[in-house]
C-alpha positions in Angstrom: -48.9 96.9 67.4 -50.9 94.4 65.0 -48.9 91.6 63.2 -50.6 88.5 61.2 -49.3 85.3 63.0 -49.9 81.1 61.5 -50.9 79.6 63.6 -51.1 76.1 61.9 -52.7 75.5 57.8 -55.4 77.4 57.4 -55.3 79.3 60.8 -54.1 83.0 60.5 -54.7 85.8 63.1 -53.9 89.4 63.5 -52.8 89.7 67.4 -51.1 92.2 69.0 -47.4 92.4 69.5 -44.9 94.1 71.1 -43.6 97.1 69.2 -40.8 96.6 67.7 -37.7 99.3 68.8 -34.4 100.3 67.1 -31.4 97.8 67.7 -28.6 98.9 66.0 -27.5 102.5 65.0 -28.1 100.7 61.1 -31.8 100.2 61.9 -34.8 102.3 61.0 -38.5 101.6 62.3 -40.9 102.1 59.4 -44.7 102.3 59.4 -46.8 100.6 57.0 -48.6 101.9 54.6 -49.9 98.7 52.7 -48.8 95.1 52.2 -50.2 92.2 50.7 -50.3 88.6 50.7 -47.8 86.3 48.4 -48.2 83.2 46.8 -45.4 82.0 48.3 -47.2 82.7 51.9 -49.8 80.3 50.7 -47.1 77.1 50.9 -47.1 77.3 54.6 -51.0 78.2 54.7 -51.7 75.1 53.1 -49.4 72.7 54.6 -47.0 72.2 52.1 -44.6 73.8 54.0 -44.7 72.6 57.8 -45.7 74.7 60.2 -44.7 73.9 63.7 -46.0 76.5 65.6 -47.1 79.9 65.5 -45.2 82.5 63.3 -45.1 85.6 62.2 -45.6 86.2 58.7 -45.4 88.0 55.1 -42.2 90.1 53.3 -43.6 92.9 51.4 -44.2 96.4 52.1 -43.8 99.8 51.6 -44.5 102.8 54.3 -42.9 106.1 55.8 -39.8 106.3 57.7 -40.5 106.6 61.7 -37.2 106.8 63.4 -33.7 105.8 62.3 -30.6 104.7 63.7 -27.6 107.0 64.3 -25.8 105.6 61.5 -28.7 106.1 59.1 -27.8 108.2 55.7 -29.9 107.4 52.7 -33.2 107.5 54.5 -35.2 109.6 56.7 -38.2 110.0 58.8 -41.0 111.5 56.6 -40.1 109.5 53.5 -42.2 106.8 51.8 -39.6 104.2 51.4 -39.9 100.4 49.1 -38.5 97.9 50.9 -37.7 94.6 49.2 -38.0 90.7 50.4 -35.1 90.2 51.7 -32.6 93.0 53.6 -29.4 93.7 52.9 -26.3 95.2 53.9 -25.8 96.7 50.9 -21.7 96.3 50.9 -20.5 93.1 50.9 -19.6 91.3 47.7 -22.9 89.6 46.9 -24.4 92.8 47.6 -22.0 94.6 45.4 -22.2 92.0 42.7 -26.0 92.7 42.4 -26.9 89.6 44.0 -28.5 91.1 47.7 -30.7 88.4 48.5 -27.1 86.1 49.1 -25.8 88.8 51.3 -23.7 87.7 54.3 -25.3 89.8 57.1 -28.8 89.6 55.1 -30.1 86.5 57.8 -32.8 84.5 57.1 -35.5 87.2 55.6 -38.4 89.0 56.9 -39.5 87.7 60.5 -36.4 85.2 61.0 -33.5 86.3 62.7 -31.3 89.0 61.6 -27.5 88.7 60.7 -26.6 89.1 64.4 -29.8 86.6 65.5 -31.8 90.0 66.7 -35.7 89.0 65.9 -37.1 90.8 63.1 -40.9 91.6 62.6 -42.4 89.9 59.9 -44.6 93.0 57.3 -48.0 91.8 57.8 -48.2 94.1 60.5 -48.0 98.1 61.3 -44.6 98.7 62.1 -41.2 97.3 60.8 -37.8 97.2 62.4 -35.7 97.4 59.0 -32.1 96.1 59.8 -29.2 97.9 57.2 -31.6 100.4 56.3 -29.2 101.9 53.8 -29.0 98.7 52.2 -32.2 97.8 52.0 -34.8 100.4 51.7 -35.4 102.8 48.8 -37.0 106.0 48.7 -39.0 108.2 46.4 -39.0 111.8 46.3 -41.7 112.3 48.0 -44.7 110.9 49.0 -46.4 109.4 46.0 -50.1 110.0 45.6 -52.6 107.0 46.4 -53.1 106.1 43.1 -49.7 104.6 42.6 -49.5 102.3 46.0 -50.2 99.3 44.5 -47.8 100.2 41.5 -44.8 100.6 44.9 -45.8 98.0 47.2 -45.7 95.8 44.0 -42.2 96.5 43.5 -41.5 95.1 46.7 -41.4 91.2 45.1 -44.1 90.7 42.3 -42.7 92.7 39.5 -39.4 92.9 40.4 -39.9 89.1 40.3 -41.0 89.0 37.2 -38.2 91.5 35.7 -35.6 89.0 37.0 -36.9 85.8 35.5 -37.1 87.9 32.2 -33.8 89.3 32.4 -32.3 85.7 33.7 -33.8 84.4 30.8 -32.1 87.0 28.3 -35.3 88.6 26.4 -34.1 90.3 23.9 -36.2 92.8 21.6 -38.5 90.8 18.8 -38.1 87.1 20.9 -41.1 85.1 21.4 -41.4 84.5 24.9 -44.1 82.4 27.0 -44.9 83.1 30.4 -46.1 80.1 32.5 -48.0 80.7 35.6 -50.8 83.2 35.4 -50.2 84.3 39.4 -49.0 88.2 40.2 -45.2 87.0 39.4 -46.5 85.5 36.0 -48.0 88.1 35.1 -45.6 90.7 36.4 -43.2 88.7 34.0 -45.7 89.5 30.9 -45.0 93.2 31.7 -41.5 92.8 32.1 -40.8 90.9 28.7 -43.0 93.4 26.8 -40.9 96.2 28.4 -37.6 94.5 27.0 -39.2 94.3 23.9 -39.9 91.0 22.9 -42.3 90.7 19.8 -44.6 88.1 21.0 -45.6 87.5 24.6 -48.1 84.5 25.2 -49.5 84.1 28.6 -50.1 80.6 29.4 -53.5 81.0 31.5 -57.0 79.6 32.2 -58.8 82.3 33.8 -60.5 85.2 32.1 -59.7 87.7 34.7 -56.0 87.1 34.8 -56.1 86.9 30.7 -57.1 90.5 30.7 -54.8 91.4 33.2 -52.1 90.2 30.9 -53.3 91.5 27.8 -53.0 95.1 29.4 -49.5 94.4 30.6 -48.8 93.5 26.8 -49.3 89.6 26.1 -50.4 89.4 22.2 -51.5 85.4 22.8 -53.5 83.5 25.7 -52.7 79.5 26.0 -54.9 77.7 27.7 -54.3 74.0 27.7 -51.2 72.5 29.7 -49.1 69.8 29.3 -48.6 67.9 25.7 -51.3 69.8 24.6 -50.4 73.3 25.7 -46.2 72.1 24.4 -48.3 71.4 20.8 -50.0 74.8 21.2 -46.6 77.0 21.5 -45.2 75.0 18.7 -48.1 75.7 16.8 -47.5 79.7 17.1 -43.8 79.5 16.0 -43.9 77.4 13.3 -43.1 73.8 15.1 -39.8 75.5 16.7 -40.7 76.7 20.6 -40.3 79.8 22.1 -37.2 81.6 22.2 -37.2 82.2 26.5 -40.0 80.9 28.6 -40.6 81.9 31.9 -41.5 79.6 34.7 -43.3 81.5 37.6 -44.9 78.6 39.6 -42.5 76.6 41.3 -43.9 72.9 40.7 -42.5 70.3 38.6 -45.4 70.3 35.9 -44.6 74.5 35.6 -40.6 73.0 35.6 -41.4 70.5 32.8 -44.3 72.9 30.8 -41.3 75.3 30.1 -38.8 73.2 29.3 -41.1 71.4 27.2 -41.9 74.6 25.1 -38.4 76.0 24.7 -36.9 76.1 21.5 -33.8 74.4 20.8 -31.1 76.7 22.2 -33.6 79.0 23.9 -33.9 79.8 28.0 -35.8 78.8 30.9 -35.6 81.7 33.1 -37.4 80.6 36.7 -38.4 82.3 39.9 -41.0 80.1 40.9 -39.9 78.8 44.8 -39.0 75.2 43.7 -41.4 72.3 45.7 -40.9 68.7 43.7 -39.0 70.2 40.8 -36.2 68.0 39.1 -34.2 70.0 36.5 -34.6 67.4 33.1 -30.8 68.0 32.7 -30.7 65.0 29.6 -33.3 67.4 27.9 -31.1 70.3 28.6 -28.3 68.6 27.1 -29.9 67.2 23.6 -31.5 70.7 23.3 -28.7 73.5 24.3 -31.6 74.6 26.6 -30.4 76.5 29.5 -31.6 77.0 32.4 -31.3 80.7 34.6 -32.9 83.0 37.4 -32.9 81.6 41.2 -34.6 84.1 44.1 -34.8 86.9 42.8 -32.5 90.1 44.3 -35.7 92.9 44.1 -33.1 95.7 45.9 -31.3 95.4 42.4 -34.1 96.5 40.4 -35.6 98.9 42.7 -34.3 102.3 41.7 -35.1 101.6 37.5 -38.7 99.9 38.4 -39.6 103.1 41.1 -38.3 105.3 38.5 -40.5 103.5 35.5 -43.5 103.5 37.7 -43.4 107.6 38.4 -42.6 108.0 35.0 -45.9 106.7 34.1 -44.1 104.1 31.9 -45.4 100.7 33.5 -48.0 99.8 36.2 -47.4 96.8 37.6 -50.3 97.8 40.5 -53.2 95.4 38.3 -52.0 92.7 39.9 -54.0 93.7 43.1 -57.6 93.3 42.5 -58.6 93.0 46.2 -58.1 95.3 49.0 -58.6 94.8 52.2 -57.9 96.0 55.7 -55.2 94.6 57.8 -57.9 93.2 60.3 -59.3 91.0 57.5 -56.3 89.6 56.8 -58.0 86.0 57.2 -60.2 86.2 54.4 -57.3 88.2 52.1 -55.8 84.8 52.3 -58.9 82.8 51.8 -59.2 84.9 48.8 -56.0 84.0 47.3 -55.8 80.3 48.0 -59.2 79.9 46.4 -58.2 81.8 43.6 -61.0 84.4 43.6 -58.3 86.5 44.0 -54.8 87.4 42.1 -53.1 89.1 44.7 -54.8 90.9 48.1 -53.6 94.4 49.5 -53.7 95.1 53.0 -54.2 98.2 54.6 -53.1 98.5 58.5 
């Protein structure tokens, strides 16, 4: 099969690889319908995250079911299946608590080892050896039509994303809340607090294709300045207060500080954004009662209400992907995204 391998920063390749084959009687081999490219893949693309030599790469996908394991009982071949970031087990306590992405046989995600140290394929690729398939993949009832691919494969991290840093940070119906970060997760996180029903939803953005973007998924204000200026701006909206939950989908200290700075007094920070050079301002937490919630977030625990909202016709998280591209261009899908012409890039094997 193809698979998309870094090679170093900047250097991506698809190359064929060995197909990858069932292991375990808990395993099912699932090919891929699309997957995309995340902003998190663009930390190692760029060097911020050291790459020391060639890897296989990417974690989101959906697909239909090819073979499964012996053990197999919630899936079968045929069905289109969601399958999140991480895998699971699906019944040890983290797992049972909600929390899958800490479970104990989960190893160390898409294209690491496996619980038991077995290789697993990374999902940029064409075929997908999915370890505790039970635990790990979700089905809908039958194929869904193209139209709603992006909507599915989105479900996979972006807006599931997004619905945990909104429900870590506790929006509640009629709540201002600001969203900072303007990437697929930001503005998954839009959708998600307009779902829970907050009454004002500003989108802290500079670019006019991402604005519109989140003024269909239901933000009522735009920001754009940053810093002291954009902290002045959301305390201009509400009256000098802050918002009552902000939601920091970036990862980087000045996304860290920019919500912190335009909390309220006794609101949230709920964040998602994969944490380079962030220091928590613990002192400003503890003059303000802010608090701090969210972490990685566990997409398996979401995936049943957010597949079900999706078919319902209720939300469509699938604007997030204004580029499609073939699997073989994979190169330029993450060209795209690191120079930003580009919010988040489907692939299609």
């Amino acid at each position: 099969m193809r698979a998309t391998i870094l090679h170093a920063p900047g250097d991506i390749r698809l190359e064929q690889v060995p197909d990858p084959v069932l292991l375990r009687p808990t395993d099912a081999l699932v090919r891929v319908t699309a997957t995309c490219v995340c902003g998190s893949d663009l930390w190692p693309y760029r060097g911020i995250n050291e790459v020391k030599e060639p890897r296989a790469i990417g974690h989101e996908f959906v697909g239909i079911v090819e073979e499964v394991g012996a053990d197999v009982r919630t899936v079968r071949p045929g069905q289109f299946v969601i399958a999140p970031f991480r895998y699971s087990c699906g019944e040890c306590a983290p797992c049972r608590l909600g929390v899958q992405t800490s479970c104990v046989l989960g190893g160390e995600g898409w294209g690491g080892p496996d619980g038991d140290g077995e290789p697993t394929p990374a999902t940029q690729a064409e075929i997908v050896r999915v370890p505790y398939a039970d635990g790990t993949l979700v089905a809908t009832p039958e194929v869904p039509d193209a139209s709603m691919l992006p909507s599915m494969l989105s479900l996979s991290d972006v807006m599931a994303t997004g619905w945990h840093c909104a429900v870590s940070a506790g929006v509640r119906e009629g709540e201002t809340v600001v969203v900072v970060g303007d990437g697929a997760v930001g503005l998954s996180a839009v959708l998600a607090a307009a779902r829970l029903g907050a009454g004002r939803v500003v989108a802290m953005s500079r670019h006019e294709t991402r604005q519109a973007v989140a003024r269909d998924f239901g933000a009522t204000d735009v920001v754009v300045e940053r810093g002291p200026e954009g902290a002045e701006r959301i305390r201009e909206l509400t009256d000098g207060l802050g918002a009552d939950r902000v939601l920091e989908c970036v990862g980087t200290g000045e996304s860290m500080k920019q919500a912190f700075d335009s909390t309220r007094p006794g609101g949230t920070v709920g964040f998602v954004g994969v944490p380079h050079g962030v220091e928590v301002p613990i002192g400003q937490m503890f003059r303000s009662n802010v608090a701090l919630a969210g972490g990685v977030a566990p997409v398996r625990h979401y995936l049943e209400q957010l597949r079900d909202d999706v078919l319902a016709g209720e939300i469509d998280p699938g604007l997030v992907f204004d580029l499609t591209l073939p699997l073989e261009e994979v190169a330029e899908g993450y060209a795209a995204m690191d120079e930003r012409r580009a919010i988040k890039v489907m692939l299609t094997p």
